[in-house]
Legacy VTK file of the C-alpha trace (Angstrom):
# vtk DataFile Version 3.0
C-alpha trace
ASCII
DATASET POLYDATA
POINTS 94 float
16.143 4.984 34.901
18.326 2.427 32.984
16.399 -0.447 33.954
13.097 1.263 33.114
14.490 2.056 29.472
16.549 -0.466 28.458
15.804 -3.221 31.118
12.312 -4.144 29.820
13.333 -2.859 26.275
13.954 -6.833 25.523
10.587 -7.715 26.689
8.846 -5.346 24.280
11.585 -6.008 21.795
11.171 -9.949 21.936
7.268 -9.892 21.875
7.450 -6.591 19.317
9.153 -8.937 17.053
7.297 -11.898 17.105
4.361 -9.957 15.037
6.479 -9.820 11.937
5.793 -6.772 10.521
8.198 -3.828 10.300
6.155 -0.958 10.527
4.107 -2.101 13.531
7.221 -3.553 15.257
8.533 -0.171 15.148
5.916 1.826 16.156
5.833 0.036 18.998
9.592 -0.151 19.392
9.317 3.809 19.373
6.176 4.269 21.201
7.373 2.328 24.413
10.794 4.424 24.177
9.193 7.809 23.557
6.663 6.611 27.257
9.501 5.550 28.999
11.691 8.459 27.890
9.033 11.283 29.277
8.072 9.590 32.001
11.699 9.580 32.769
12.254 12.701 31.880
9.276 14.153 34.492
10.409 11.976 37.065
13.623 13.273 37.003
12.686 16.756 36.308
10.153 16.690 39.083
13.184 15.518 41.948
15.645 17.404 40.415
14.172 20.792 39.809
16.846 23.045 38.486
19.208 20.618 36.727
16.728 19.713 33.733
17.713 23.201 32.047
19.412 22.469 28.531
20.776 25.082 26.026
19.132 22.740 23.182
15.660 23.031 22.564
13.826 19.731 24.057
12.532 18.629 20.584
16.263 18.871 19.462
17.078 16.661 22.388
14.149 14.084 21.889
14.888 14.059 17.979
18.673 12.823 19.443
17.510 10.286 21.644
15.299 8.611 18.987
18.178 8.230 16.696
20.254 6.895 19.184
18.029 5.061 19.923
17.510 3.144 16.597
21.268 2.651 16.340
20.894 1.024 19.833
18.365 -0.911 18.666
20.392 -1.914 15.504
23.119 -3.046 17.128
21.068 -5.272 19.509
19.347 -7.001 16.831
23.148 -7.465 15.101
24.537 -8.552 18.465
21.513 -10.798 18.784
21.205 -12.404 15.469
25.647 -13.034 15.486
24.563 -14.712 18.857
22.204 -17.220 17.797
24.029 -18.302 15.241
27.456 -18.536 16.458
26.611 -20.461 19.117
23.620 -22.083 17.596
21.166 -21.551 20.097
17.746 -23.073 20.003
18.571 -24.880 16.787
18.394 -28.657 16.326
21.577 -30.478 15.446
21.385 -32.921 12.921
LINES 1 95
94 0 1 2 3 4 5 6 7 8 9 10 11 12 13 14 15 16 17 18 19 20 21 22 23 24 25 26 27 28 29 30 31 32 33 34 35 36 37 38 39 40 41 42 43 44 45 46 47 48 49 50 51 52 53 54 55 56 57 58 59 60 61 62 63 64 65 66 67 68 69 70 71 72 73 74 75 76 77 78 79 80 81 82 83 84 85 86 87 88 89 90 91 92 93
């Protein structure tokens, strides 16, 4: 489930951020989580029947992975950006 989420994450991230523009970079940031988060959600709930029962309503629960999910994506775009240019990758020295 981690590879489906976060392991192609950098693909859509990478070409997701190539458009630049904000708004559509994030809907489709957020689109391809909230698909990859329900389909892991009914894959999960499908093999494991009886364990998928939460005390917190499920929009509560989606509304919590979202955010996280931003921060995660945050911090990867800090992490990312500090990388580049501490290192200098894919620049030109002069």
């Amino acid at each position: 489930m981690y590879i489906f989420l976060f392991g192609i994450y950098g693909i859509v991230k990478y070409f997701a951020e190539k458009i630049n523009n904000n708004v559509i970079e994030f809907i489709i940031k957020f689109t391809f989580f909230n698909i990859s988060l329900g389909i892991c959600y009914f894959i999960y709930s499908t093999l494991f029947m009886g364990l998928t029962n939460s005390k917190l309503p499920i929009y509560i629960l989606l509304a919590g992975a979202e955010i996280g999910f931003g921060l995660y994506d945050f911090i990867l775009t800090g992490f990312i950006s500090y990388f580049l240019n501490k290192f200098n990758i894919f620049t030109k020295n002069k």
